[in-house]
N, C-alpha and C positions, 0 to 999 in steps of 0.2 A: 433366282431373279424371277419376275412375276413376266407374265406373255404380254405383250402388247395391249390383249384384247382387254385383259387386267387390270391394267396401269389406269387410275382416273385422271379422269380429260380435266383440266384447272385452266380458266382462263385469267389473264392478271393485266392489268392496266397499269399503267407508270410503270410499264415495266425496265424501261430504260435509264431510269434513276437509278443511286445511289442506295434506298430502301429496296426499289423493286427489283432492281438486278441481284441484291441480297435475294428477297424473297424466294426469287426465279434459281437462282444455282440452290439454295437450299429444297426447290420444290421436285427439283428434277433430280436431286440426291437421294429423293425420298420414290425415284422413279415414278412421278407424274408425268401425263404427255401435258404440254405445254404450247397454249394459246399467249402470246404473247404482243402485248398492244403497248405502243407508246406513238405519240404525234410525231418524236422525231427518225423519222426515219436512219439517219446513219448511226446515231445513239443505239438505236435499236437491232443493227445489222452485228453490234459486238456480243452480242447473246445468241450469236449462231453458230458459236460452237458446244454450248452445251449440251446440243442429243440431234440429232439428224434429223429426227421425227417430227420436233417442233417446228409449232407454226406461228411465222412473224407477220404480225400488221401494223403497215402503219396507219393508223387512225386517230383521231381526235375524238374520245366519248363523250365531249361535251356536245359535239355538232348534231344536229337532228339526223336519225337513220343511219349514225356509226354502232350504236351497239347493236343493231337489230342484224348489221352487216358482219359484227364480230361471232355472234348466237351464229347463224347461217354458215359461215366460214368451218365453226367447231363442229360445226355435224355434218358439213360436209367433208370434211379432211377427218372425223374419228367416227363419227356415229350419235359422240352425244356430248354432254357435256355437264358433269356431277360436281363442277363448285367455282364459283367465282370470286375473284380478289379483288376491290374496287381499291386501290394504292393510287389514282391517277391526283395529284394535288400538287398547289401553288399556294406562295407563302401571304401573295396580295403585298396589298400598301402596309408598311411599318410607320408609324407617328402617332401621332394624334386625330383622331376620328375626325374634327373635322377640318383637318388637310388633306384627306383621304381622296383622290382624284374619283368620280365617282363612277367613270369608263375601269376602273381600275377594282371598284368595290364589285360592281357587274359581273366581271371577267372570274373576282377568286370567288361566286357563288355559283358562276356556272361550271366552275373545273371542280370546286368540292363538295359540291350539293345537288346541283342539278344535276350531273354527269351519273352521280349515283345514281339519282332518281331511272332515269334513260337505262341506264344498264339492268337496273332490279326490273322496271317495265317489260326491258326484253325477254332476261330469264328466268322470272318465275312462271309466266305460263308452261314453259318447258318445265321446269323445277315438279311444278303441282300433279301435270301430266305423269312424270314420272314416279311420284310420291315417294320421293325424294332430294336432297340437293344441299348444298350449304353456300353460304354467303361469307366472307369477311371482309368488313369495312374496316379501312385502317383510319381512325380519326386522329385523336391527342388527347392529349393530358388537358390540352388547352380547351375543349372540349367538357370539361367538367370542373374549369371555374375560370373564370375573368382573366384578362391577361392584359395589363396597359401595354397602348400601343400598336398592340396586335388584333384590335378588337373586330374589323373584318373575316380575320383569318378563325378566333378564338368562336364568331358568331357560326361560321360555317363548319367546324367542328363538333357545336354543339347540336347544328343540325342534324350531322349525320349519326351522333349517337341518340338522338332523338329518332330518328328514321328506323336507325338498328332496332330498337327498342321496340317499339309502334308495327312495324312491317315482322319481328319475328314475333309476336303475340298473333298477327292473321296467319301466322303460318307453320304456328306449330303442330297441328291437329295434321297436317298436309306430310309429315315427314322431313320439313326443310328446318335447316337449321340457319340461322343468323346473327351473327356477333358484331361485333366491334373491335379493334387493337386500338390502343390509346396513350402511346407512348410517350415519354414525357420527353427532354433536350437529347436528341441524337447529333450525334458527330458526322459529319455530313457538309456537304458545300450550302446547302440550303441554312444551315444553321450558322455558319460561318456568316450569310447575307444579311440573314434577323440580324445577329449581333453588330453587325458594322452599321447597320441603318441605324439600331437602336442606339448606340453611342452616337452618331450623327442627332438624333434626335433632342438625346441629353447631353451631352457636350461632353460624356465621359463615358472610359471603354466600359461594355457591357458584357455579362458574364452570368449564366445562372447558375456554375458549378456550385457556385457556395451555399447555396438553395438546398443541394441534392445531398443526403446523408450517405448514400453512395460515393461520394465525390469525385464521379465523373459523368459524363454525358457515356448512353447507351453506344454500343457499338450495334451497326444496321445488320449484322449476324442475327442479334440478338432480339430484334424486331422481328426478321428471317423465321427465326426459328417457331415463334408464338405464333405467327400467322400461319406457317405449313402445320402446325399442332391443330391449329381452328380448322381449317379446311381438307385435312384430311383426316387426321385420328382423333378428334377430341368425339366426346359420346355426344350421339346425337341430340342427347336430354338436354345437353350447355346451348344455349339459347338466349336470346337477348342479353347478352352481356355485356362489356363495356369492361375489356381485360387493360388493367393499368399497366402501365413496366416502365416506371420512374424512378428506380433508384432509391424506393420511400419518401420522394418529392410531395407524395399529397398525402401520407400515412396519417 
C-alpha cells in the first residue's frame, strides 16, 4: 500500500450522486485521498465511510468563490492537489425548447458549464505552477450530437466537451492533462426522470435501450471506472479527448 504522502489528492464534485459516489468508491479503491464536494450536504455525509482521511464539502461550484474555497481547503488538509473531476450536473427542462422555463435553461448552464468554467479558473493556476495536473470533465454522449427534447441539457454538454478540447490545447506544453468522459444512457434515477418527462412529453413511455447495440444502459461502475483511468493512470499524452462509453450508441 502506497504512504499517505503518496496517494494523489483528486477532488470530485457531484460527488453525492449516483455517478459520483461510483466515481468516489472506485477512486478511493485505487487509494486516492479524496476531496469530496456536493451542494447537498446529508447526500454527501454517506461517503464518510469510505477512508477517514477524506475531506467532505459541502459546496455549490456553481456559486461565485466555491471552487476557489474547495482549491484552499485541498491544500490545506493534504498539501496539494494533482486532479480534479468536474461530475457536478443537472438534467435542466425535458420538452420542447420552447416550453423550456427560461429560470430553468439559466440554472442547467450554470451547474454544467459555468461551474466547470469556476473550477478549471481556480485549479489551473495551481495545475501550471506545478507543471503538472489532470482534469476530467464528465459530459455525454449528448454532447456530441443533437438530442430532441433535451436541447438545454445536450447544449451544455457540448459545451463542456468544447471547453475540454480548447482548455487542454493551452495546456498541454504546461504538463496538464485534460479530457472528457461522455457517457451515453446510464441507469441511474436521473435517467429514470428524462424518461418519465420524455413520455409525458410524447404521450408514450420512452426508452433509448433499443438505440444501444449493447442493449442496456451503462451501469455507473462503469462510468466509475473510465474516469478514475482519466485522472489517475492514463499517460499523460491522452489529452483533449472526448472518451465515449455508449454501448456502440454513436459507433
Amino acid at each position: 500500500m502506497s504512504s499517505a504522502h503518496e496517494r494523489p489528492v483528486v477532488a470530485l464534485t457531484g460527488a453525492a450522486g449516483t455517478i459520483g459516489s461510483a466515481i468516489a468508491r472506485e477512486l478511493a479503491r485505487r487509494e486516492a485521498r479524496l476531496v469530496l464536494v456536493d451542494r447537498d450536504e446529508d447526500a454527501l455525509r454517506s461517503l464518510a465511510a469510505l477512508r477517514a482521511d477524506h475531506l467532505l464539502l459541502a459546496e455549490d461550484v456553481s456559486a461565485e468563490g466555491a471552487a476557489a474555497r474547495v482549491l484552499d481547503a485541498a491544500r490545506d488538509r493534504f498539501g496539494r492537489l494533482d486532479a480534479v473531476v468536474n461530475n457536478a450536473g443537472i438534467a435542466g427542462p425535458v420538452g420542447p425548447i420552447e416550453d423550456a422555463p427560461f429560470a430553468e435553461v439559466e440554472r442547467v448552464f450554470d451547474v454544467n458549464v459555468l461551474a466547470v468554467v469556476r473550477v478549471l479558473q481556480a485549479v489551473i493556476p495551481h495545475f501550471r505552477a506545478r507543471g503538472n495536473g489532470r482534469v476530467v470533465n464528465v459530459a455525454s454522449g449528448a454532447g456530441l450530437a443533437g438530442t430532441a427534447y433535451l436541447a438545454a441539457y445536450s447544449a451544455t454538454k457540448h459545451a463542456v466537451v468544447g471547453l475540454t478540447r480548447s482548455v487542454a490545447a493551452e495546456l498541454a506544453r504546461c504538463g496538464v492533462s485534460v479530457n472528457a468522459v461522455c457517457p451515453g444512457c446510464v441507469a441511474s434515477p436521473m435517467m429514470g426522470r428524462i424518461e418519465a418527462a420524455l413520455a409525458d412529453a410524447l404521450g408514450a413511455p420512452a426508452s433509448f435501450e433499443a438505440a444501444i447495440p449493447a442493449g442496456r444502459y451503462a451501469r455507473p461502475e462503469e462510468v466509475a471506472n473510465l474516469t478514475a483511468y482519466l485522472a489517475l493512470d492514463a499517460p499523460p499524452y491522452l489529452t483533449g479527448a472526448a472518451v465515449v462509453l455508449d454501448g456502440a450508441m454513436r459507433a
